[in-house]
N, C-alpha and C positions, 0 to 999 in steps of 0.2 A: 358763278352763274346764279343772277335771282330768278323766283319764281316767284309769279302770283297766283295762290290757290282762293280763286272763288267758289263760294260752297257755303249753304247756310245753316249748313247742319254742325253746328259747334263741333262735337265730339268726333265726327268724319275729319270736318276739316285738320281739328288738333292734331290726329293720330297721323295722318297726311304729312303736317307741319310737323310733326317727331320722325316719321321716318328719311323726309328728303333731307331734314338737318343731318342726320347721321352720317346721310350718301353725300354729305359735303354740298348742300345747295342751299342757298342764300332764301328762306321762305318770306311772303308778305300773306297777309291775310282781307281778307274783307268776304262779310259774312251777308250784305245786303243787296239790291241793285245798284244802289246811288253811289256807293261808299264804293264800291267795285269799278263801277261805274270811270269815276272819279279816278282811282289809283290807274285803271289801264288805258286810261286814254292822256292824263298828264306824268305817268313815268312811264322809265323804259323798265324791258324785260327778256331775259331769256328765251320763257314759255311760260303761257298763263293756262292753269288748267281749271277750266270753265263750267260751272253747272250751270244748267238751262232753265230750273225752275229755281226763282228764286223769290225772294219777297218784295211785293211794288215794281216785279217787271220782269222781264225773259230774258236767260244769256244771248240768246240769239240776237238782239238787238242792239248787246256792244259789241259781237262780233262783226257785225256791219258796219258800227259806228268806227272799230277799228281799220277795217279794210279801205273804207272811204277816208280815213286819213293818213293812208298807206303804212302804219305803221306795223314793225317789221317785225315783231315777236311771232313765235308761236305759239299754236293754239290748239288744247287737247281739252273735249268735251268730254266729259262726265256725266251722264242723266240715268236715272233708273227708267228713264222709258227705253223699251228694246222696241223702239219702233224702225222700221227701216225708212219713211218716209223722214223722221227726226232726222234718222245718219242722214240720208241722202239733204237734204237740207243743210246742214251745219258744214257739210263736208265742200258743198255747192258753195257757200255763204264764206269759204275760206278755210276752214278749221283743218288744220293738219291730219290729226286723229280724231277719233271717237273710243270708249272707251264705258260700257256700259256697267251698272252697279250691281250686285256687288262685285267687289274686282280684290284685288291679291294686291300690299301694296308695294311689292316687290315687283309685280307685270306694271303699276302706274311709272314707279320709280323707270324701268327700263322703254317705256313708252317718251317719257317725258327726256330721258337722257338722248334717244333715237332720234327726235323732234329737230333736238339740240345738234345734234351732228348733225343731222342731214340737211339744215340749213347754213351750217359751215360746211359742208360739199359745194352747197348750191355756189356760194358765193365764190368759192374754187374753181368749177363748173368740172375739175378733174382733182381725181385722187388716184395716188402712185401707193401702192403696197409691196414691199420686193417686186418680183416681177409680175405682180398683177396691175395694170390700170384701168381707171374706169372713167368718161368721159359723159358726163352727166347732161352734157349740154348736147351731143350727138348719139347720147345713148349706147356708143363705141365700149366693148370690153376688149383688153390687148390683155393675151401673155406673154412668154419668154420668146414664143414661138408662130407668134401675131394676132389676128385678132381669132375673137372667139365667139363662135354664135350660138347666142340662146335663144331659149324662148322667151315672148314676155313674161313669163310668171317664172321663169331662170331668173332674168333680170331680175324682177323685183323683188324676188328672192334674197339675191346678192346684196340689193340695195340696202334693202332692210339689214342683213347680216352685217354690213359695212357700217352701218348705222348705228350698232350695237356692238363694235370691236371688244372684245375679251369679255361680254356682257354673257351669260345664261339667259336663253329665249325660249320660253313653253311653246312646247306643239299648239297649247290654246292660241296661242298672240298669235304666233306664224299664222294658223290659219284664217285667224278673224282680219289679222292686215294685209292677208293677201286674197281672201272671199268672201270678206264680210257677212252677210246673215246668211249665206251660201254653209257657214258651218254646222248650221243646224239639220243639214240635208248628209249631212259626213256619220255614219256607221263606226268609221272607225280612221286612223289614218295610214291608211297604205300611200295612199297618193302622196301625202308628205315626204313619207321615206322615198318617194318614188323621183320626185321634181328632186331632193337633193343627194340622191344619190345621182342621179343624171348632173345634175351642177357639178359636184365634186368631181365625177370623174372627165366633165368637160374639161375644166379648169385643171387638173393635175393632167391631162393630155396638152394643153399646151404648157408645161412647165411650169404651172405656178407650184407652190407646195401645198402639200394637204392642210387649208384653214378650219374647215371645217369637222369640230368634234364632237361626238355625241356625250351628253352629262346623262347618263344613266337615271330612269326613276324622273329628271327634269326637262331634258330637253337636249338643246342644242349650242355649241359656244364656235362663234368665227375667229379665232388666233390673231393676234397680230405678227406673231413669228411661229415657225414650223418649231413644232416641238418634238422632241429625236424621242426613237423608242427604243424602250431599251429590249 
């Protein structure tokens, strides 16, 4: 899987480009507009994750540049602005995620691997897990025991969890991918436990098996298999 990490900040960039190698991912770099420019619109890409200010011109205007020529990568913005009008813009403008600064690069790394699957869903339009399915194109979830109703933010719960198979996911992600500057109005998260505790015991009511585990201290991991206890 290559990446192109746009980003003009040398030392961000590099430490970016030291950890995705680690995670086994193919990096490119480019530090400028032109040069960025240049690499995401005549190669291909996994996921290009994209800063907005950059030098001699704005991410925002290759991510247009790319949309208008359909090309099929994805796209995870990076900006120290916490502006909610930026998200809503980039996000309108095409951009998979958003992903504001300073960030953990272990939440980049599992943004940017989620990106990556959920665009190999798409092209599936259905994914089978034991007996769990999930139909992306009708939005349909099935267990052992047929289909299963959530709510939308079940759903996209799920989605994202599916996204992330055997990945650790912070309470922070969960909430910013699923209510964006809405987390800044969050106290505390009960609701979190709340939506997957209700998911969990949807999905284990129609037979699927318990995917969903809590990582103490971190967060939350979706199984790809039912793991026995002892």
């Amino acid at each position: 899987m290559k990446v192109l990490i746009i980003e003009d900040q040398q030392e961000l960039s590099d430490s970016i480009l030291a950890y995705l190698a680690r995670e086994n991912f193919t990096c490119e770099v480019a530090y400028d507009f032109e040069t960025a420019r240049e690499k995401a619109t005549n190669e291909d890409y996994s996921c290009i994750i994209l800063d907005i200010s950059l030098p001699l011109g704005n991410g925002l205007n290759i991510l247009q540049e790319l949309k208008a020529r359909n090309k099929a990568e994805g796209v995870l913005i990076i900006s120290a602005r916490n502006s909610l009008d930026d998200k809503i813009l980039g996000l309108n403008l095409g951009a998979d995620d958003y992903l504001t600064k300073p960030f953990h690069l272990p939440e980049l790394a599992a943004r940017v691997s989620a990106i990556i699957r959920r665009m190999s869903l798409d092209d599936k339009h259905r994914i089978v897990l034991n007996t769990l399915s999930l139909d992306l194109r009708d939005r349909i979830v099935r267990g052992a025991k047929g289909i299963i109703d959530l709510t939308r933010k079940e759903y996209d719960l799920l989605v994202y969890f599916m996204g992330n198979i055997n990945k650790v996911v912070t309470k922070e992600a969960i909430v910013e991918h699923l209510w964006g500057e809405q987390i800044d109005m969050a106290d505390n998260y009960d609701f979190i436990y709340a939506h997957i505790k209700n998911l969990r015991k949807k999905l284990m009511q129609a037979g699927c098996p318990d995917h969903i585990k809590a990582v103490y201290g971190m967060g939350y991991k979706f199984t790809a298999k039912e793991e026995k206890r002892k």
